[in-house]
C-alpha positions as CSV (number, residue, x, y, z in Angstrom):
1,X,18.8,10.0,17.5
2,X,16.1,12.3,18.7
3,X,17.0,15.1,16.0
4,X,16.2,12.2,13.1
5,X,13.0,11.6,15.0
6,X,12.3,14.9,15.2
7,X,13.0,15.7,11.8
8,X,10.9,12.2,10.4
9,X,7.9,13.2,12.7
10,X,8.0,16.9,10.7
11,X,7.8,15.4,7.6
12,X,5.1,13.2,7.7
13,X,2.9,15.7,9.2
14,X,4.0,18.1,5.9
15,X,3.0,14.5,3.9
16,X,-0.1,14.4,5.4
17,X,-0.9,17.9,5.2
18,X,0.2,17.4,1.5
19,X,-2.2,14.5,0.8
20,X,-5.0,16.0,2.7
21,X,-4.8,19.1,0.6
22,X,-4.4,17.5,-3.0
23,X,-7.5,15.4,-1.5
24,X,-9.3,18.3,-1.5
25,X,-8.7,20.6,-4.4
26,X,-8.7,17.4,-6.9
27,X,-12.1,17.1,-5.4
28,X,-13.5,20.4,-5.9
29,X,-11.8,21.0,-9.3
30,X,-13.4,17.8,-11.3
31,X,-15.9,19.3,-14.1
32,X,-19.9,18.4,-12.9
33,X,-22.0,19.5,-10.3
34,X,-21.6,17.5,-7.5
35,X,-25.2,18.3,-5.9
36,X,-26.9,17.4,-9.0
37,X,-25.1,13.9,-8.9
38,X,-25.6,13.3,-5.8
39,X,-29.9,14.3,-6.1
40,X,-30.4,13.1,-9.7
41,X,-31.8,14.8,-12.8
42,X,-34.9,15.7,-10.8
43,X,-34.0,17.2,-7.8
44,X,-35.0,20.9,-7.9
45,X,-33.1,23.9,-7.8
46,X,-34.5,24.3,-4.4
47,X,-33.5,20.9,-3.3
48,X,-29.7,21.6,-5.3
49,X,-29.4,24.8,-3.7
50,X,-30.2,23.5,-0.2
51,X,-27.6,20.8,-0.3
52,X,-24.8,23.4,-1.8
53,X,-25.6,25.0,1.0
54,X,-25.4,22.2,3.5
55,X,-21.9,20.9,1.6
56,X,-20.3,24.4,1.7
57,X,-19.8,24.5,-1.9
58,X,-22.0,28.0,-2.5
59,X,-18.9,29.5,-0.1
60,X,-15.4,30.7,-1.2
61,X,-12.6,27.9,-2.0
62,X,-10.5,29.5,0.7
63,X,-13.6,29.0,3.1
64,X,-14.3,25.8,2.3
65,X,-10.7,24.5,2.7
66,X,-10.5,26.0,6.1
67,X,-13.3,24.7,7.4
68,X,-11.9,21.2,5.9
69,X,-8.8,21.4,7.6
70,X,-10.6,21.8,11.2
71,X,-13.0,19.2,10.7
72,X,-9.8,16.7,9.5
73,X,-7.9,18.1,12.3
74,X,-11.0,16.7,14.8
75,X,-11.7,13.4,12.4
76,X,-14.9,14.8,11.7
77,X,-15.8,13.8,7.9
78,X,-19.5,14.5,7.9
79,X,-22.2,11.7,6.6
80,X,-22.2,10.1,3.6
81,X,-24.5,11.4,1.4
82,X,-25.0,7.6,-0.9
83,X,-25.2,5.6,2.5
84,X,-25.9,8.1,5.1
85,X,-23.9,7.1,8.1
86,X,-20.5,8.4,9.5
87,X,-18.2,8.3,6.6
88,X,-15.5,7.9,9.0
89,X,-16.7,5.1,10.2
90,X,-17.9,4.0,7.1
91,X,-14.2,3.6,5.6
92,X,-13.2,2.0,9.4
93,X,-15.4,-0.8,8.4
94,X,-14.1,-1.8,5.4
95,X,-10.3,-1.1,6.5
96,X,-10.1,-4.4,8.4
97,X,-10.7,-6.1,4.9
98,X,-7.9,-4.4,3.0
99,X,-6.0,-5.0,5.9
100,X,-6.1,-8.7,5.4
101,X,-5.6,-8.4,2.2
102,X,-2.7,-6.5,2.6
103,X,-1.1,-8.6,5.0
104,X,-1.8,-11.6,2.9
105,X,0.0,-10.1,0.0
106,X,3.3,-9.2,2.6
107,X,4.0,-12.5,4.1
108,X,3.7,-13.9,0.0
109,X,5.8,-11.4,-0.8
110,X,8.0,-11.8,1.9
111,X,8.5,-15.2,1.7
112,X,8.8,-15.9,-2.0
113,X,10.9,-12.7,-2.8
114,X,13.5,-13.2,0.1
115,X,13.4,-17.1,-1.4
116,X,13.8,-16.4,-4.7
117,X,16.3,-14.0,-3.9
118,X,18.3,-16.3,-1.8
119,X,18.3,-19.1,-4.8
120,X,19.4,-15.9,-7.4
121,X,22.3,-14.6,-5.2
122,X,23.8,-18.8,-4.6
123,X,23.0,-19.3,-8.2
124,X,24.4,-16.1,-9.9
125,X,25.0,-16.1,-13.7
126,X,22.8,-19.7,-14.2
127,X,19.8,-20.8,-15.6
128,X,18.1,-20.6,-12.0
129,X,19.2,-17.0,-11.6
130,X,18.5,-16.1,-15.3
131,X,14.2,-17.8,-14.8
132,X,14.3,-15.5,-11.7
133,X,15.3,-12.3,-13.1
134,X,12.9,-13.0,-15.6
135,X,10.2,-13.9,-13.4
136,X,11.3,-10.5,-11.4
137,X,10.9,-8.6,-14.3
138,X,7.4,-10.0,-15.7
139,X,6.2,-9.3,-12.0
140,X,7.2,-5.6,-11.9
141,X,6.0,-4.7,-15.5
142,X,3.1,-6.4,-16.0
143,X,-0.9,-3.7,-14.6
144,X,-1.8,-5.6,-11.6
145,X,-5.7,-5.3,-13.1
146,X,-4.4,-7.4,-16.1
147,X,-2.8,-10.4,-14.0
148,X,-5.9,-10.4,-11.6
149,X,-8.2,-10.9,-14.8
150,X,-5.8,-13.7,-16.0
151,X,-5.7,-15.1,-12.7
152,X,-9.8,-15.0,-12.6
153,X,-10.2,-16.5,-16.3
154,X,-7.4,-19.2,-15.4
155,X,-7.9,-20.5,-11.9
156,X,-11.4,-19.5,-11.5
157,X,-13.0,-19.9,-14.6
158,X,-11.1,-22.7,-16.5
159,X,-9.7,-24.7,-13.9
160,X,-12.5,-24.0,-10.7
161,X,-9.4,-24.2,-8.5
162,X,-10.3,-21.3,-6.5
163,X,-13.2,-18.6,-6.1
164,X,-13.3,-15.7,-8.5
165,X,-13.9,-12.5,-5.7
166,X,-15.4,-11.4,-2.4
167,X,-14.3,-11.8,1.3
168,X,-14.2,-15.2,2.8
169,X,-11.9,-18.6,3.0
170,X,-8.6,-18.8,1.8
171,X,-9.8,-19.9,-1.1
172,X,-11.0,-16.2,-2.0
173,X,-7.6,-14.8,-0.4
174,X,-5.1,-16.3,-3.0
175,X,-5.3,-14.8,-6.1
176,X,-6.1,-11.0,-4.4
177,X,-3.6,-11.7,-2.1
178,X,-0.8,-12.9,-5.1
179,X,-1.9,-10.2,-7.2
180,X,-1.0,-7.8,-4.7
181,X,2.6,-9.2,-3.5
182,X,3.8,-10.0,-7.2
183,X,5.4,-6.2,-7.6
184,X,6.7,-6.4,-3.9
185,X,8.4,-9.8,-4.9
186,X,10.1,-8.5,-7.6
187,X,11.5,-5.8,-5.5
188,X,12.8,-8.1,-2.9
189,X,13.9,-10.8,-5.3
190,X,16.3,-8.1,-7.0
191,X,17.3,-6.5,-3.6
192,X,18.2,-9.7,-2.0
193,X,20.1,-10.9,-4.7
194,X,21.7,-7.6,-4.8
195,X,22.2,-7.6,-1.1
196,X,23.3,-11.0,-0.6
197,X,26.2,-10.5,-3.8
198,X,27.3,-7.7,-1.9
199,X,27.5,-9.2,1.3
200,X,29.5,-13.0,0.3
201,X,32.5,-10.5,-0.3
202,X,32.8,-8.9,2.9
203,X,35.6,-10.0,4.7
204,X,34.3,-11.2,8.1
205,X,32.4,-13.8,5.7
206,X,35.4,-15.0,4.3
207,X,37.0,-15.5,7.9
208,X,33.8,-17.8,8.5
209,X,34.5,-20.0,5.4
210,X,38.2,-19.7,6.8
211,X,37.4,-21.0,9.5
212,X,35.9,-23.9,8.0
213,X,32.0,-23.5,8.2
214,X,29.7,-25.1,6.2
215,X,28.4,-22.4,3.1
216,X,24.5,-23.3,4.7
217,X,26.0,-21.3,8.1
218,X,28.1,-18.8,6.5
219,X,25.4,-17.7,3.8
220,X,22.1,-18.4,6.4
221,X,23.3,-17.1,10.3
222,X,26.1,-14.6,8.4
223,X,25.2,-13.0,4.9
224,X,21.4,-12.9,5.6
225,X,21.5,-11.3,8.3
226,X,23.5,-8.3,7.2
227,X,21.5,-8.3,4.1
228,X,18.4,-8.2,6.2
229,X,18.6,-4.5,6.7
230,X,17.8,-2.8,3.5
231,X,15.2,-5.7,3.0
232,X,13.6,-4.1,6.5
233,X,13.2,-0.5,5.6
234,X,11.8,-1.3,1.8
235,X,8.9,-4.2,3.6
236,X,8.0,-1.6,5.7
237,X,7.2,1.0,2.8
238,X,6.0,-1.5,0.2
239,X,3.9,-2.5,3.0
240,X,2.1,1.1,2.8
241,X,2.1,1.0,-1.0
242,X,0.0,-2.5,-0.8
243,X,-2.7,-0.5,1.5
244,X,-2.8,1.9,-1.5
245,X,-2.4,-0.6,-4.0
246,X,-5.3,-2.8,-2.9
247,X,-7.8,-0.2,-4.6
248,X,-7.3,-1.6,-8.2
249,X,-6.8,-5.3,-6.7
250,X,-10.0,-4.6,-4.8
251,X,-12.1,-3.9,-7.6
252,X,-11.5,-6.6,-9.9
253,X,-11.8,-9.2,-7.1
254,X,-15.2,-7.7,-5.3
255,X,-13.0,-7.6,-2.2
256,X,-15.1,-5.1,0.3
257,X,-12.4,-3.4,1.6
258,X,-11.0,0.5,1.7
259,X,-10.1,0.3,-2.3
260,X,-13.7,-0.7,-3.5
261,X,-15.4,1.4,-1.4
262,X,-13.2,4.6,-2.6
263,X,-13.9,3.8,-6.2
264,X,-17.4,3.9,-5.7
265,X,-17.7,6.7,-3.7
266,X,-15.5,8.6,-6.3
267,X,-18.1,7.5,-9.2
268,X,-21.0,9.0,-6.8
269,X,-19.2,12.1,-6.3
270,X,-19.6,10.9,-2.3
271,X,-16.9,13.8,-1.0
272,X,-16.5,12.8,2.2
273,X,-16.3,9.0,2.0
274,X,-13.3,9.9,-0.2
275,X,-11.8,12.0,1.7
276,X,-11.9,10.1,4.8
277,X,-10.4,7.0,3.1
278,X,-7.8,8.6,1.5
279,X,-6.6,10.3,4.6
280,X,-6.8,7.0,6.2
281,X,-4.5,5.5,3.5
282,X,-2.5,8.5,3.3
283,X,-2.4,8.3,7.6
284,X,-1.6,4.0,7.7
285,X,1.6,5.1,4.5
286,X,2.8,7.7,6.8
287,X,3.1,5.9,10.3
288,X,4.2,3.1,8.7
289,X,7.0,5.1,7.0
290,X,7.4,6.6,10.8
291,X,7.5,3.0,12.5
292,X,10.4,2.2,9.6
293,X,12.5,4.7,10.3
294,X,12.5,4.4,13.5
295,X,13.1,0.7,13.2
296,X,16.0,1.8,10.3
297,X,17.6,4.2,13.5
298,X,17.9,1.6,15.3
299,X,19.8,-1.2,13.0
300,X,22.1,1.8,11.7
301,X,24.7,2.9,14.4
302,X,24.9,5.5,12.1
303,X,21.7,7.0,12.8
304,X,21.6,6.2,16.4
305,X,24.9,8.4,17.3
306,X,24.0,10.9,15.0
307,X,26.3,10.5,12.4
């Protein structure tokens, strides 16, 4: 067990030394000048060259991504050059709203793909499995950009059900927070059905029914729970893919969180805003990958002894 910890800690420090240096050269290899963004069409060549010089970019690529690596290494991200504060704790103020968001979208997820699921696997090969699958399948395939706008022209514009964007009630946390989870509910739906079929066959749950048990204890206390284990590991990483995720759900909701403001700051060329929130995405994906496998070691005796 502490080998696979070992190895899992290794490997998300090589991810986030991975993401932290795509970060950077994507950055510096976009066409444009990024001083003359950031100062406008008027700014001088005195005023371009002095804040070339205060960004590092009038130094060598290999410079510039050493120096980057030991101010990552000591969270130290500079200002932002659009709001001028810490851009550190620029992106640590708007995390808290795509963390709600984000938890929103996981218990609707959770709860209507391991439901849906459930109803697919007991009613296998019938119409309720067959609307399902379908319903799976529209969910998966279909931009999330695209269902948020439907969801907008629908629910808030036609029907005035709900509120169209921004951070507030639950009124404004519904369609965000759908739009978010449908992709993760298809995954579960398919991987509970999936599980579940997999599971009724096994033979300690035909012993139950042998023993006379009602099909609500033998599929509820029994099957679920065994199925419950691959359901586990994949919340846990969808659940870094919806922090990531949240950036395109962000923006066409107005939600202020991590995802809206790393959108903008990418249109403003604002260096280190993006870079600190990506590393902060990057660093949430990781360690929850980390808590997951760790979790994963534990409901496998496989891991746990080593085997």
């Amino acid at each position: 067990m502490t080998a696979y910890l070992v190895r899992r800690l290794l490997f998300a420090v090589f991810v986030l030394w991975g993401a932290v240096t795509v970060v950077f050269l994507v950055l510096r290899l976009v066409p444009g000048d990024p001083a003359q963004l950031i100062l406008g069409s008027d700014a001088t060549q005195d005023e371009l060259a002095q804040l070339r010089d205060q960004m590092g970019l009038d130094r060598p690529l290999v410079v510039q991504y050493g120096k980057y690596l030991a101010d990552v290494a000591t969270l130290d991200f500079g200002d932002s050059y659009r709001y001028h504060r810490d851009a550190m704790g620029l992106v640590l103020d708007r995390f808290p709203a795509t963390l709600q968001l984000a938890a929103v979208a996981m218990v609707i997820g959770l709860v209507l793909g391991i439901s849906l699921g459930v109803v697919a696997a007991l009613r296998v090969n019938r119409p309720a499995d067959r609307i399902v699958s379908v319903f799976a399948l529209l969910s998966q395939s279909m931009p999330s950009f695209w269902i948020g706008i439907v969801f907008i022209l629908v629910f808030a514009r036609q029907l005035h059900w709900l509120a169209s964007g921004g951070q507030g009630g639950l009124d404004r946390m519904i369609l965000p927070g759908i739009t978010l989870a449908l992709p993760f509910v298809a995954i579960l739906i398919r991987l509970t059905r999936s599980g579940l079929l997999d599971v009724v066959h096994e033979n300690y749950i035909q012993t139950a029914r042998a023993k006379g048990l009602s099909e609500r204890v033998v599929i509820f206390p029994h099957a679920i729970r065994n199925a419950l284990i691959p359901i586990v590991t994949v919340a846990g990483l969808e659940f870094g893919k919806l922090l990531g995720g949240a950036v395109i759900v962000e923006t066409v909701f107005a939600w202020p969180g991590v995802g809206r403001l790393l959108i903008d700051s990418i249109s403003a060329r604002d260096y280190n805003v993006v870079q600190a929130a990506i590393l902060l995405i990057a660093g949430g994906f990781v360690a929850i990958n980390l808590i997951v496998d760790v979790l994963y070691g534990y409901l496998d005796p496989r891991i746990r002894l080593g085997r």
